[in-house]
C-alpha positions as CSV (number, residue, x, y, z in Angstrom):
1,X,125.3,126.8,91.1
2,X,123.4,124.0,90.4
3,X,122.1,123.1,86.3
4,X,118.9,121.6,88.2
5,X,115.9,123.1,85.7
6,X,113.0,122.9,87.7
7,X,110.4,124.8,85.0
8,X,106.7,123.5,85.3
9,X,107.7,121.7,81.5
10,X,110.7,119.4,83.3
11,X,109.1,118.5,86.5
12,X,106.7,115.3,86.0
13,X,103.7,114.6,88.3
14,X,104.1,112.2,90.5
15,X,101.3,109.6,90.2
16,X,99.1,108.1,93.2
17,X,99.9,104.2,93.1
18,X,97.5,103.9,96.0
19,X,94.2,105.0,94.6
20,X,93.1,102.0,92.5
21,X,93.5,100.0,95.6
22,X,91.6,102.8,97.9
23,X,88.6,103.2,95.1
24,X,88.5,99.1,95.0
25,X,87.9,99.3,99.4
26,X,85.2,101.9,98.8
27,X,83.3,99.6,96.5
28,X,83.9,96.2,97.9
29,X,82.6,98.6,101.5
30,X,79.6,99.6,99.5
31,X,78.6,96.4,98.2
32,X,79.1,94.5,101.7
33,X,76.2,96.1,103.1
34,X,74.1,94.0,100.8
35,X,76.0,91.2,99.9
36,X,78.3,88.5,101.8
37,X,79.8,91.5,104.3
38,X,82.1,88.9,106.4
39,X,83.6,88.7,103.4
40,X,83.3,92.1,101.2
41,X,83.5,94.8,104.5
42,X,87.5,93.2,105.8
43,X,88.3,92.8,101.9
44,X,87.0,96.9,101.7
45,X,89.5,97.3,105.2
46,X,92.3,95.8,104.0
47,X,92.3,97.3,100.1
48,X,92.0,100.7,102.1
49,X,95.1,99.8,104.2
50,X,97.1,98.8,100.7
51,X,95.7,102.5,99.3
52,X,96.8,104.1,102.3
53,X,100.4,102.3,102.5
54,X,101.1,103.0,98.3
55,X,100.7,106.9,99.5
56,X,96.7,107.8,99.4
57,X,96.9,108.6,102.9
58,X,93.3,110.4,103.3
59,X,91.2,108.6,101.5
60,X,92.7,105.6,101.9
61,X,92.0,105.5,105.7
62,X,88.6,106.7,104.9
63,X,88.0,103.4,102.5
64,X,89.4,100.9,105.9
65,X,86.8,102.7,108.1
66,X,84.1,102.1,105.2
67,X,85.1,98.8,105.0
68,X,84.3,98.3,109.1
69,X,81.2,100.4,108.9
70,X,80.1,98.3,105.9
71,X,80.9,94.9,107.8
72,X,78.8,96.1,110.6
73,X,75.7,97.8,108.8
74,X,75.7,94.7,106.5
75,X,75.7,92.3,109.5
76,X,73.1,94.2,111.1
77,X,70.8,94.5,107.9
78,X,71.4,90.8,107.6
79,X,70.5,90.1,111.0
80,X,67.0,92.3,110.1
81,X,66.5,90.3,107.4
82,X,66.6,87.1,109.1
83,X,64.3,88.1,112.5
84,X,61.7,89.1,110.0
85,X,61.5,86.4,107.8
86,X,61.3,84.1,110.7
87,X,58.1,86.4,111.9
């Protein structure tokens, strides 16, 4: 028989080490649609990718396909912008 206690009271949580990094790839996704997304959108990708390799598997592939999506809509609106300010 084994003395392993394994009561609710003995057994700690473990903790996500990946979820800073995955909420940090949402926002920098978020804020690339409006500002600098070359930059913001792959930085959103690849903090996603650090989320999802330190064990926030979901969510942190959600946050690299943000970033992407954010890259491109921000390119896009950029691209907008610029056609009608040249009108």
């Amino acid at each position: 028989m084994s003395n392993t206690d394994l009561s609710p009271s003995s057994v700690t949580p473990t903790r996500n080490q990946g979820r800073p990094f995955t909420i940090a790839g949402f926002v920098m996704a978020a804020v690339a649609v409006f500002l600098v997304p070359i930059i913001l959108g792959p930085l959103g990708a690849i903090f996603g990718a650090v989320g999802y390799a330190r064990g926030d598997r979901k969510l942190g592939l959600w946050a690299v396909v943000a970033g992407v999506v954010g890259t491109i809509l921000g390119l896009l609106l950029a691209a907008a912008v610029f056609k009608a300010a040249r009108s």
